[in-house]
C-alpha positions in Angstrom: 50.1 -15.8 2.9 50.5 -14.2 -0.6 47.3 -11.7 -0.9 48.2 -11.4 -4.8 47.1 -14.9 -5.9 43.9 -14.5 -4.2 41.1 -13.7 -5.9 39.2 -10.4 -5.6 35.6 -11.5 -4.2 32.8 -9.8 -4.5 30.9 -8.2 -2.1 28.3 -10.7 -0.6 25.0 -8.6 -0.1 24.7 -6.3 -3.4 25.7 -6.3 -6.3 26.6 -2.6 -7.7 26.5 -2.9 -11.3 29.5 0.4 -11.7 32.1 -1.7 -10.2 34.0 -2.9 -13.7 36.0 -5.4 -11.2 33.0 -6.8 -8.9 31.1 -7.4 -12.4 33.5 -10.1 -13.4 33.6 -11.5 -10.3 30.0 -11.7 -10.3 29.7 -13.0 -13.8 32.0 -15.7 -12.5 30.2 -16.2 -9.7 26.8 -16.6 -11.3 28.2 -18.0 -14.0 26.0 -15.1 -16.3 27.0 -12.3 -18.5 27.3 -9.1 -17.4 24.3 -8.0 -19.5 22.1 -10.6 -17.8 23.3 -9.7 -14.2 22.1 -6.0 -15.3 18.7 -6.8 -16.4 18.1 -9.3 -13.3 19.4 -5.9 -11.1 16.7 -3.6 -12.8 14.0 -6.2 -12.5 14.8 -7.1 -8.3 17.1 -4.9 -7.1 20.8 -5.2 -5.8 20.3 -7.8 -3.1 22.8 -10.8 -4.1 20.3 -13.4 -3.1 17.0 -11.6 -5.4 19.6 -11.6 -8.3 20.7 -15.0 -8.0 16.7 -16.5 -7.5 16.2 -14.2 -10.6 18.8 -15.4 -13.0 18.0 -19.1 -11.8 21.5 -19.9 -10.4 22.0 -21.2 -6.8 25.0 -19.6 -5.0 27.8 -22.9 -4.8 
């Protein structure tokens, strides 16, 4: 299996706002800008699952 066509994912619990490279997969994984998955991190906390109820997006 070719590991460099893969995808980096992001890891599945928190979401740490520093990591430049689990941002973007977050934003793509949300489908929201970076700005908005900052704001909905200062209002609930890191936890994946407060962020995604916050920013109104199920996880697919």
């Amino acid at each position: 299996m070719n590991t460099q066509s893969l995808r980096p994912q992001p890891a599945r619990r928190e979401i740490d706002i520093a990591d430049a490279e689990a941002m973007k997969c977050w934003c793509r994984h949300l489908r929201a800008t970076k700005a908005e998955i900052e704001r909905a991190v200062s209002t609930v906390g890191p936890s994946a699952a407060a962020v995604r109820k916050e920013i109104g997006r199920k996880d697919r």
